[in-house]
C-alpha positions in Angstrom: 19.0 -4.5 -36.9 20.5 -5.5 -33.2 19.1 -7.8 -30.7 19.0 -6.2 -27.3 16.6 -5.6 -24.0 13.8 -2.8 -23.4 14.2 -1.2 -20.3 11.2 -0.8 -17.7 10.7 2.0 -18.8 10.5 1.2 -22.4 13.7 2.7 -23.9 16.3 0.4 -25.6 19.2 -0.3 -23.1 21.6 1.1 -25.3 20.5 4.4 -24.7 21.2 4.0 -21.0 24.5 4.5 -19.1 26.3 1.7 -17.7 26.4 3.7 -14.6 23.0 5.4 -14.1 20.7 5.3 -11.3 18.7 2.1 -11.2 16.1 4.5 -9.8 15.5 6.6 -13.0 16.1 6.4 -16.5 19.6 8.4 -17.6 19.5 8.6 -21.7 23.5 8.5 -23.1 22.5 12.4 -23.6 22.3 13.0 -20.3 18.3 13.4 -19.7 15.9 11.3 -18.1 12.6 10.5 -18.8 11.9 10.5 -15.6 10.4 6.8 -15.3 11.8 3.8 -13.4 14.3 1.6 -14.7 14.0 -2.3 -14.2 16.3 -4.2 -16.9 14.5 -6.9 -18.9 16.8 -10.4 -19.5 13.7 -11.0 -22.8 15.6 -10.3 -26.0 14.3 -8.3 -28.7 14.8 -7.4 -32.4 15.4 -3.7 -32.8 15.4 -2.0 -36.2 18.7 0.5 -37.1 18.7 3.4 -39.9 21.2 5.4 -42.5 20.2 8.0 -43.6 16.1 7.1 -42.9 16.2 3.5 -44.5 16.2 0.7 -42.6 19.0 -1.8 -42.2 18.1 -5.2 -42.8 21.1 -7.4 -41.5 21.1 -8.4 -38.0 24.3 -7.1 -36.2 25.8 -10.6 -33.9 25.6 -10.3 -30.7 28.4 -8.8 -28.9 29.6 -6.5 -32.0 29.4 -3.2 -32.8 26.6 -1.5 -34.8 27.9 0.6 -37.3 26.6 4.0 -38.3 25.5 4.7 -34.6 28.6 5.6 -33.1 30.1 2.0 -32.9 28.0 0.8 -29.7 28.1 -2.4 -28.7 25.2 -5.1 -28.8 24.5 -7.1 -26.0 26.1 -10.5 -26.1 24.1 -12.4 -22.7 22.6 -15.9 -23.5 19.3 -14.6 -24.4 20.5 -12.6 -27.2 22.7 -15.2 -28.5 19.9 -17.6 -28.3 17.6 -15.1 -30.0 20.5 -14.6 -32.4 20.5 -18.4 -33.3 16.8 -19.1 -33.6 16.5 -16.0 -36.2 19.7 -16.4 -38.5 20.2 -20.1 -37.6 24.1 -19.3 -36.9 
């Protein structure tokens, strides 16, 4: 699991490009969903898979989730905080 943001419109921000439009939602892949895109600062818990079973440790902020191409979490105040309150690190 990873603590992170949902975008406006309702994809996890790791799937967006650093660079994209703020006017449209660009996946890493290339495609857009063709919805708006209005960052949230509210962290969230989102699950991570191998191989269809879930993972149940919480990946720190700021470190990189393996099995999914080594992206890096988000590591702004809210997810720290969010970090805190769940694992009590």
């Amino acid at each position: 699991m990873y603590i992170g943001h949902i975008c406006g419109c309702g994809h996890p921000d790791v799937q967006h490009q650093a660079d994209a439009p703020k006017s449209k939602c660009q996946a890493i892949g290339g495609l857009s969903c063709g919805k708006g895109c209005r960052k949230s600062t509210k962290a969230v818990l989102r699950p991570t898979f191998t191989v269809h079973r879930p993972v149940e440790t919480i990946t720190p902020p700021g470190e990189r989730v393996s099995g999914n191409n080594g992206w890096k979490t988000c590591d702004c105040d809210n997810c720290r905080a969010l970090y805190a309150e769940l694992t009590g690190a």
